[in-house]
C-alpha positions as CSV (number, residue, x, y, z in Angstrom):
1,X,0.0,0.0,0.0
2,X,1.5,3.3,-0.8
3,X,0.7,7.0,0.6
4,X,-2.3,8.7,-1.1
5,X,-0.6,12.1,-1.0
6,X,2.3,12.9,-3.2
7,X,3.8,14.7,-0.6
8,X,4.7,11.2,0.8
9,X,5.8,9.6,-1.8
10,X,8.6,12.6,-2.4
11,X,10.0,12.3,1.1
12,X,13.2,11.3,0.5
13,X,15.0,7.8,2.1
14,X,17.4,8.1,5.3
15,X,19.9,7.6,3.4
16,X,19.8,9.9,0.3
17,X,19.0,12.5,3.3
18,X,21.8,11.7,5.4
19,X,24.2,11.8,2.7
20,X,23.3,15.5,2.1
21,X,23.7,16.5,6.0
22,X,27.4,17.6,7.5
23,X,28.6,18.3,10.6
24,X,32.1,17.4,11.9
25,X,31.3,17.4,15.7
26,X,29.0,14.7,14.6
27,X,29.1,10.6,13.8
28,X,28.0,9.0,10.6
29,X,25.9,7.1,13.0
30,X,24.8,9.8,14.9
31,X,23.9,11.7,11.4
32,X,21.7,8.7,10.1
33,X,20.0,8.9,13.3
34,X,19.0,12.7,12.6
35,X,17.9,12.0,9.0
36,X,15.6,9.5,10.1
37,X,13.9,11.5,12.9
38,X,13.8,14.0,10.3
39,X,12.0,11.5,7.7
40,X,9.4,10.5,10.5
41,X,8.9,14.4,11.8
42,X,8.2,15.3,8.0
43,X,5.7,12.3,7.3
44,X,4.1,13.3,10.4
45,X,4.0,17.0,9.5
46,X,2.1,16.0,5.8
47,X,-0.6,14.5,7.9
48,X,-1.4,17.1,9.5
49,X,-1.8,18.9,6.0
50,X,1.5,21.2,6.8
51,X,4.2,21.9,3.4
52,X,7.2,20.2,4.9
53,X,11.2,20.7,3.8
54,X,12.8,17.3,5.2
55,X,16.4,19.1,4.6
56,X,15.4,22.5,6.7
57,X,13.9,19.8,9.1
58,X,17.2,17.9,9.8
59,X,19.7,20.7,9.7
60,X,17.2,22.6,12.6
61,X,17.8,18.9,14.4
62,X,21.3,18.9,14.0
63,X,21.7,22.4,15.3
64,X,19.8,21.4,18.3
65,X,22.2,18.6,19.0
66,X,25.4,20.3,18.5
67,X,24.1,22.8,20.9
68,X,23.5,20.3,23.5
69,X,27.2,19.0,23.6
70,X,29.2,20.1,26.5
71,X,31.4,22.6,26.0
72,X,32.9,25.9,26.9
73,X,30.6,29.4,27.9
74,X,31.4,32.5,29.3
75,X,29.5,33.0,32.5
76,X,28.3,36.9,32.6
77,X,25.7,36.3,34.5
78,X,27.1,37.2,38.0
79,X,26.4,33.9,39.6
80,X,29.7,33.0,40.7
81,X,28.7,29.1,41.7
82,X,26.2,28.8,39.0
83,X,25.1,25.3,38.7
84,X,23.0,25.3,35.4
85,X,27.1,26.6,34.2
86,X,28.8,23.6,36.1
87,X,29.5,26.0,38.8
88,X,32.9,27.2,39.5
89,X,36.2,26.4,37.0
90,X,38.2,24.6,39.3
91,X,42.0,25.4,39.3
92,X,44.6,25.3,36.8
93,X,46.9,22.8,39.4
94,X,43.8,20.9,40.1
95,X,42.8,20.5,36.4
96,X,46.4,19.3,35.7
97,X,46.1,17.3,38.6
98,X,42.7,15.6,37.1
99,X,44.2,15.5,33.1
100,X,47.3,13.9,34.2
101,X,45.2,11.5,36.6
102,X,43.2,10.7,33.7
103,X,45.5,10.3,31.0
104,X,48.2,8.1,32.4
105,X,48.4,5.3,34.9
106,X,48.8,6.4,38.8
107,X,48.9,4.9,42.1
108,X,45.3,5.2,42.5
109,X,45.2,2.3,44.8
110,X,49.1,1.3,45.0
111,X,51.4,2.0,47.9
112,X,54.8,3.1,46.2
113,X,56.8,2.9,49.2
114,X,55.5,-0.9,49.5
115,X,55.1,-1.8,46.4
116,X,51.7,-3.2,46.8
117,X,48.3,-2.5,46.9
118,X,47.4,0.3,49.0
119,X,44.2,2.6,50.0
120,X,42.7,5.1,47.3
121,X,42.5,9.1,48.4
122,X,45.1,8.3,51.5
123,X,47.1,12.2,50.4
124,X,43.7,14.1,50.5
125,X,42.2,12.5,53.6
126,X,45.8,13.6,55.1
127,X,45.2,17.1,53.7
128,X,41.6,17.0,55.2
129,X,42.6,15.8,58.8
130,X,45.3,18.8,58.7
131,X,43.1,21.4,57.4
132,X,39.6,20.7,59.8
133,X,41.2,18.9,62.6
134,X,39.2,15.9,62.5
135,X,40.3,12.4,63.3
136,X,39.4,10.9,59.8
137,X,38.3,11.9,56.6
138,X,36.4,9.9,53.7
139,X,35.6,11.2,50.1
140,X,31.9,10.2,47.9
141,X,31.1,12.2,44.3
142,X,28.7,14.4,45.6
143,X,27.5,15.8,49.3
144,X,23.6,14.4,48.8
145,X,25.8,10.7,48.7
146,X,28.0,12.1,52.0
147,X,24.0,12.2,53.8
148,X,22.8,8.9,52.0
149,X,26.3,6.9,53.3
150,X,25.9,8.1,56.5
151,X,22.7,7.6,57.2
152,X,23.2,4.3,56.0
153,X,25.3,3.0,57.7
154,X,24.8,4.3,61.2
155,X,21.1,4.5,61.4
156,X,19.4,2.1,59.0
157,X,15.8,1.0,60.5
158,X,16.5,3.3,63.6
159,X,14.8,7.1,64.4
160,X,17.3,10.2,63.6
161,X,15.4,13.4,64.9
162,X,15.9,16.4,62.9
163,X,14.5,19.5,63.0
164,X,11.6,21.0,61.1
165,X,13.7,24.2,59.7
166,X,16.3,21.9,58.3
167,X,14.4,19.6,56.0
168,X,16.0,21.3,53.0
169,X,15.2,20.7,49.3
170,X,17.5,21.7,46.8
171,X,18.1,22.0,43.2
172,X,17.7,18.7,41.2
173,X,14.7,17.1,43.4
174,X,17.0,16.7,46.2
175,X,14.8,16.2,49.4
176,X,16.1,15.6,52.4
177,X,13.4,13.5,53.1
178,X,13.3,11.4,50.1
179,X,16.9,10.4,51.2
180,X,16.2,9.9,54.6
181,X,13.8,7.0,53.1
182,X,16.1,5.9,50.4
183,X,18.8,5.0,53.5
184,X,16.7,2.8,55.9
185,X,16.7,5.7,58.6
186,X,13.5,7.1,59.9
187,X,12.3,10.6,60.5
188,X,11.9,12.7,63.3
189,X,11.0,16.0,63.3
190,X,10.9,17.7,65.9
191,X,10.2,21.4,67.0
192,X,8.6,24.0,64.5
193,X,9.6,25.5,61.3
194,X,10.8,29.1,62.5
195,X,11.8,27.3,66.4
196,X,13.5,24.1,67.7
197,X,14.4,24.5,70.7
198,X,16.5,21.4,72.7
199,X,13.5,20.1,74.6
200,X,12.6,18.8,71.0
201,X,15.2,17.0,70.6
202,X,15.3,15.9,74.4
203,X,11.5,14.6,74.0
204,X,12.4,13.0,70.5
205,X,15.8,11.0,72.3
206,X,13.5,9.6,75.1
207,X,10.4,8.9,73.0
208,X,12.1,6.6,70.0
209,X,15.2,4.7,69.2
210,X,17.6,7.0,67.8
211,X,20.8,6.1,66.2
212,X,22.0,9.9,66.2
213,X,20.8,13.5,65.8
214,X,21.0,15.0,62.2
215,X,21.3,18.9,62.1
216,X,21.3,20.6,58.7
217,X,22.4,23.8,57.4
218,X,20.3,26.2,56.1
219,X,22.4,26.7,52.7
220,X,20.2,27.6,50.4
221,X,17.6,29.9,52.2
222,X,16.7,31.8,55.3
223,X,14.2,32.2,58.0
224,X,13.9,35.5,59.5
225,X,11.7,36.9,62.4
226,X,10.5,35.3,65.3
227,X,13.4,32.4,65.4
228,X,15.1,29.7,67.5
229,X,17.6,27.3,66.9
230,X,19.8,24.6,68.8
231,X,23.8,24.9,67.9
232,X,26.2,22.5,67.7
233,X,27.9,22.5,70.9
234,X,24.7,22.1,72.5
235,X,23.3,19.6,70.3
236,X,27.3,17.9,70.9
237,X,26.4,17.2,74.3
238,X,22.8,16.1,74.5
239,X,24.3,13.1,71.9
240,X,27.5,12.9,74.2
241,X,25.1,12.1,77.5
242,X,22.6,9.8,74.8
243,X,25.7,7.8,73.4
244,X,24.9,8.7,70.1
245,X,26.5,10.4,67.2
246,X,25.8,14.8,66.2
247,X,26.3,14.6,62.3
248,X,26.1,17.8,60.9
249,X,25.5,18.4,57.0
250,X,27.1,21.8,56.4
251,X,26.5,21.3,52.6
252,X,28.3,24.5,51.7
253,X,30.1,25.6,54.5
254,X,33.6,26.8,55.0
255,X,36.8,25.0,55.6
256,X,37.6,27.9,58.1
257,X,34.8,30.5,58.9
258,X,37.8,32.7,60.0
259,X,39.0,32.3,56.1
260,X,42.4,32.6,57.5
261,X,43.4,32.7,53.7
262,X,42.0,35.7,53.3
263,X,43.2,38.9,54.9
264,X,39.5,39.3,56.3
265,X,36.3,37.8,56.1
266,X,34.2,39.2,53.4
267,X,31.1,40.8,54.9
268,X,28.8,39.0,52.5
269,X,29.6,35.9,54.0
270,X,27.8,36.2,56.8
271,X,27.8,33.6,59.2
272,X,28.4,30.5,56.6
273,X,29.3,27.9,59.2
274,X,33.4,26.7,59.3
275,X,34.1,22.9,58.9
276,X,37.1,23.6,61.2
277,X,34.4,24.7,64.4
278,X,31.8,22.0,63.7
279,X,34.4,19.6,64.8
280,X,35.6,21.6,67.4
281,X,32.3,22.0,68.9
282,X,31.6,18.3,68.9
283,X,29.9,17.2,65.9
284,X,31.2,13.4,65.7
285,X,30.7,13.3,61.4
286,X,30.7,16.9,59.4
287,X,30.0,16.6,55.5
288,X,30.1,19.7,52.9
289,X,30.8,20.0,49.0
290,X,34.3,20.1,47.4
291,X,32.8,22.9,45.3
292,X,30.3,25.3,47.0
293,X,32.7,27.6,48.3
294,X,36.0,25.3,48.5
295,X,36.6,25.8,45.0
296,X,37.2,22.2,43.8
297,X,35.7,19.5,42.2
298,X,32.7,18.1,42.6
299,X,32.8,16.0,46.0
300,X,31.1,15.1,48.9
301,X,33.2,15.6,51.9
302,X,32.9,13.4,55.0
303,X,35.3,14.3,57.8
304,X,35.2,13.6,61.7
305,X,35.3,10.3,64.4
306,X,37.8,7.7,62.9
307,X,35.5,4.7,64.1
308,X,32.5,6.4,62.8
309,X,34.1,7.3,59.2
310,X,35.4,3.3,59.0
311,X,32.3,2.2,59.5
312,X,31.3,4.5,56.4
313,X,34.5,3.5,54.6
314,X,33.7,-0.2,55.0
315,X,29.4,0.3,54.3
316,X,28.5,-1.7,51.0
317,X,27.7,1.4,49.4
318,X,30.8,3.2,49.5
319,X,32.1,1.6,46.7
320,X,29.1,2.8,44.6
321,X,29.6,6.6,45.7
322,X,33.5,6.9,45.6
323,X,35.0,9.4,43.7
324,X,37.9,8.4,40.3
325,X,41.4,9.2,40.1
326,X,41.0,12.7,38.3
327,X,38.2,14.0,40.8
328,X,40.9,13.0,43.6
329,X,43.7,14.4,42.4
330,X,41.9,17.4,41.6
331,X,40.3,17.8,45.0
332,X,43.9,16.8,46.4
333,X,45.4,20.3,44.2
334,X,42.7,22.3,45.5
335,X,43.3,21.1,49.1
336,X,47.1,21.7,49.2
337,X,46.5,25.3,47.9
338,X,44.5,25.5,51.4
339,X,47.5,24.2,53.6
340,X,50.3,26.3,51.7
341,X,48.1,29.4,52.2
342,X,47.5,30.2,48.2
343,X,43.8,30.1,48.0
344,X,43.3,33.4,47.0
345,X,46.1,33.4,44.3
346,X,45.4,29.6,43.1
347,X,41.6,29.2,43.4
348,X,39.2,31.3,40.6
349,X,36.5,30.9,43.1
350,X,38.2,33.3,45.2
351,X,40.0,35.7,43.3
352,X,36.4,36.2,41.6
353,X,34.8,36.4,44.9
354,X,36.9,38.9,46.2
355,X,37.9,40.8,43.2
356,X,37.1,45.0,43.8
357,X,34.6,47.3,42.1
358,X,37.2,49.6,41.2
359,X,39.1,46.6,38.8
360,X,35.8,45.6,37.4
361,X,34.7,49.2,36.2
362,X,38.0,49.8,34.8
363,X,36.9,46.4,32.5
364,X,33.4,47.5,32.4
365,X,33.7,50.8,31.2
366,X,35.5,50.1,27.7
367,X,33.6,47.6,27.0
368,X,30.1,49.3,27.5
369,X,31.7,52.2,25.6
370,X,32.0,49.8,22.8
371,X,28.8,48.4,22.8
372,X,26.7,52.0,23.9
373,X,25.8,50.9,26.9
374,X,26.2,52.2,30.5
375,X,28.0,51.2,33.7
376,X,26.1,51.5,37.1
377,X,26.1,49.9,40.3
378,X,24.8,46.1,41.0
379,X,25.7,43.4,42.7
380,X,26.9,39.5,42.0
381,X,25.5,36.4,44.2
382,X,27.7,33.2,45.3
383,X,25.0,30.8,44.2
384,X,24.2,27.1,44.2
385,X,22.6,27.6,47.3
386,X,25.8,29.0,49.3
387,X,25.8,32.0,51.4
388,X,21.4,32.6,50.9
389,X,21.0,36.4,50.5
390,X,24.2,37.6,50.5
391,X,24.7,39.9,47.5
392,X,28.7,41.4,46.7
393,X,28.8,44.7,45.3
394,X,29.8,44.7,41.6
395,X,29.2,47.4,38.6
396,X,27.3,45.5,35.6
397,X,26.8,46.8,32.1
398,X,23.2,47.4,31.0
399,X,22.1,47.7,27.5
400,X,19.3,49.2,27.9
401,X,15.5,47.6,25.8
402,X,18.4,44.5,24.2
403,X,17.2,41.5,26.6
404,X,15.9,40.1,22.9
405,X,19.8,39.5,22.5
406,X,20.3,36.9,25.3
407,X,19.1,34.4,23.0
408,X,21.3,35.6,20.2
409,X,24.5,35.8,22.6
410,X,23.8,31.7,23.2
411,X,24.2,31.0,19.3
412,X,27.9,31.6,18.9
413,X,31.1,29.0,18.7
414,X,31.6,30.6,22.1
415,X,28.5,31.2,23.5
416,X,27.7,34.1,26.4
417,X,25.3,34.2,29.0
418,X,24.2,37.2,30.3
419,X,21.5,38.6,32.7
420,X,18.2,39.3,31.7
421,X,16.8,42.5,33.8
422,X,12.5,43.6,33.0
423,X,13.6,44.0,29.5
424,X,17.0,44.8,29.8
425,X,20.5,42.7,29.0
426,X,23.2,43.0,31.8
427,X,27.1,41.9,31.7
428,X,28.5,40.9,35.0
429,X,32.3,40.7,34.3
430,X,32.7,39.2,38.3
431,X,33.1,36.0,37.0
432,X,34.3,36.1,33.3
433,X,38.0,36.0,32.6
434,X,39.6,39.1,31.9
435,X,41.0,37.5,28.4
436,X,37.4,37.3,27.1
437,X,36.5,40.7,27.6
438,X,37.1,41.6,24.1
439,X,35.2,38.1,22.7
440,X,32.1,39.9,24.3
441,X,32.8,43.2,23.1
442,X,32.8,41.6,19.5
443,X,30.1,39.3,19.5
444,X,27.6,41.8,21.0
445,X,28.7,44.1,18.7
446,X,28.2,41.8,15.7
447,X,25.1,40.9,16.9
448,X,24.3,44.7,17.1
């Protein structure tokens, strides 16, 4: 049976298509593949009586999918830790670190000095006792697996009371929760959203069988007002009189809230919790990102109570959550920049973070000159949840009724995102590298 409409019958095959389609970034097989969706999209266009052009319908699919690779932007948004841009550029010792981790054999798991098998991250988790203090350290791929290990291993079927203004949801459906579930542990919360006071948690030790207490940091919002909360020394010592472990989830915290390697703490960094004071206060297991505000790779960061962090170390699922060779050794880079005191020459978080107005107008006046735009005052945000609020000064360029180029800006070999602002397109130059100041410069003004 053939296709009533003539339309059908001119469709041509996949394979006369394909072999009319070109695009280097792309496989032979991957460019069958596109020719054939374009085929099927076509026929399905004709029957819904629409003129169809299988060529224009391909390249627009090919577009699509070359713009979906990974691959290189310039972030001028102002959102330092931006997570939809893989947050923060890591350093360029740790990303030598990572390349030559991943391009060569290494003694991932081999003791040199032995010359046999040995334990994998044993260099960072030396950095990490050095740097927080703690007893023992253990590294997963992300923090949310830092929370699922630990609760785990140390409170599967058992109560963990937490309170009811630190069950956090974050970006990408994380739920606190949902993971609480996913681990065996039970939920308990206790006090009130805007109070929790340590009676709750008191009345929650007495009343079920808790395996520890969980607190939570607040990373990624506030509560203001009429508020009450129980810190961690406090919380240390109701666990200390239970017998139970304080596990604190810091999420985005600090190494140091001191920042000792800075020569003062920046004002918009409130009071983002330290690593370093957790465990002095008492908290038996402290976990936090290798990103959000360290500056590394993506990690989730367990440090505190050797016997508790070998029971993590020797849980089932450890082995599913550890981290590769290159994330290691790039987390290891970023770590030793810490303990020789070069943070805020080595790290790009920080020298973004911390970077004056003054420099930034002298960038951001040429280029808006350029463009005819104007320079006024604004302000960037850390991001991905870290430091909620906080805003750092910093000038941005506004072109003034252009937001219709933001779309523009994202079709280029090196694409740009900006800031969208009621109708408006803003340039943050906070966290774009002074070498591609020009790239915008020319690209706006060819899209101009």
């Amino acid at each position: 049976m053939t296709d009533a409409k003539p339309e059908f019958r001119n469709l041509p095959s996949v394979d006369a298509l394909a072999t009319t389609l070109h695009e280097p970034g792309l496989s032979r097989a991957q460019i069958v593949e596109i020719a054939r969706s374009a085929v099927d999209l076509a026929r399905a266009q004709i029957g819904e009586g629409q003129h169809v052009d299988p060529a224009a319908i391909a390249e627009a699919l090919i577009a699509s999918s070359v713009q979906r690779k990974l691959r290189r932007v310039i972030n001028a948004t102002g959102v330092l830790l931006h997570t939809n841009l893989g947050r923060a550029p890591i350093s360029s010792a740790a990303a030598e670190a990572a390349v030559t981790a991943a391009s060569h054999y290494s003694n991932t798991e081999f003791d040199l000095s032995r010359g046999e098998r040995g334990s994998r991250g044993d260099h960072t988790r030396e950095l990490l006792k050095l740097l927080t203090g703690a007893e023992d350290a253990l590294v997963v791929n992300n923090n949310a697996a830092a929370v699922l290990l630990s609760l785990a291993a140390l409170a599967a079927d058992r109560s963990v009371p937490v309170s009811r203004g630190e069950l956090v949801e974050i970006g990408g459906s994380y739920r606190l929760p949902d993971v609480m579930t996913a681990s065996g542990a039970r939920l308990v919360e206790v006090g009130t959203t805007n109070k929790t006071r340590r009676g709750d948690f008191e009345t929650a030790l007495h009343t079920y069988d808790c395996a520890m207490v969980l607190k939570v940091h607040q990373a990624n919002f506030e509560i203001r007002g009429f508020t009450a909360s129980v810190d961690v020394g406090e919380l240390a010592s109701l666990c200390q009189a239970r017998g139970i472990p304080l596990v604190y989830d810091l999420g985005s915290g600090l190494l140091d809230s001191g920042t000792p390697w800075l020569p003062s703490v920046p004002p918009w960094l409130g009071e983002e919790p330290g690593v370093r004071q957790a465990v002095d206060a008492g908290a038996n297991l402290v976990m936090f990102s290798g990103d959000k505000l360290l500056g590394g790779p993506q990690a989730g960061i367990i440090v505190g109570d050797a016997d508790l962090v070998a029971r993590l170390r020797d849980h089932p699922l450890r082995r599913a959550l550890r981290v590769d060779a290159s994330t290691d050794a790039a987390l290891a880079a970023t770590l030793e920049s810490y303990a020789g005191g070069t943070v805020a020459s080595d790290i790009p978080f920080w020298r973004m973070a911390t970077a004056i107005s003054a420099e930034l107008v002298a960038r951001s006046s040429p280029l808006a000159a350029g463009i005819g735009a104007t320079v006024e005052p604004g302000f960037s945000i850390v991001g991905a949840g870290s430091a909620p609020g906080a805003r750092i000064e910093s000038p941005v360029v506004r072109m003034v009724g252009k937001q219709s180029l933001f779309d523009t800006l994202l079709d280029n070999a090196l694409p740009v995102v900006a800031r969208r602002d009621r109708g408006d397109l803003l340039i943050d130059l906070r966290a774009v590298d002074p070498t591609d100041d020009a790239h915008i410069q020319a690209v706006i003004q060819a899209c101009l």
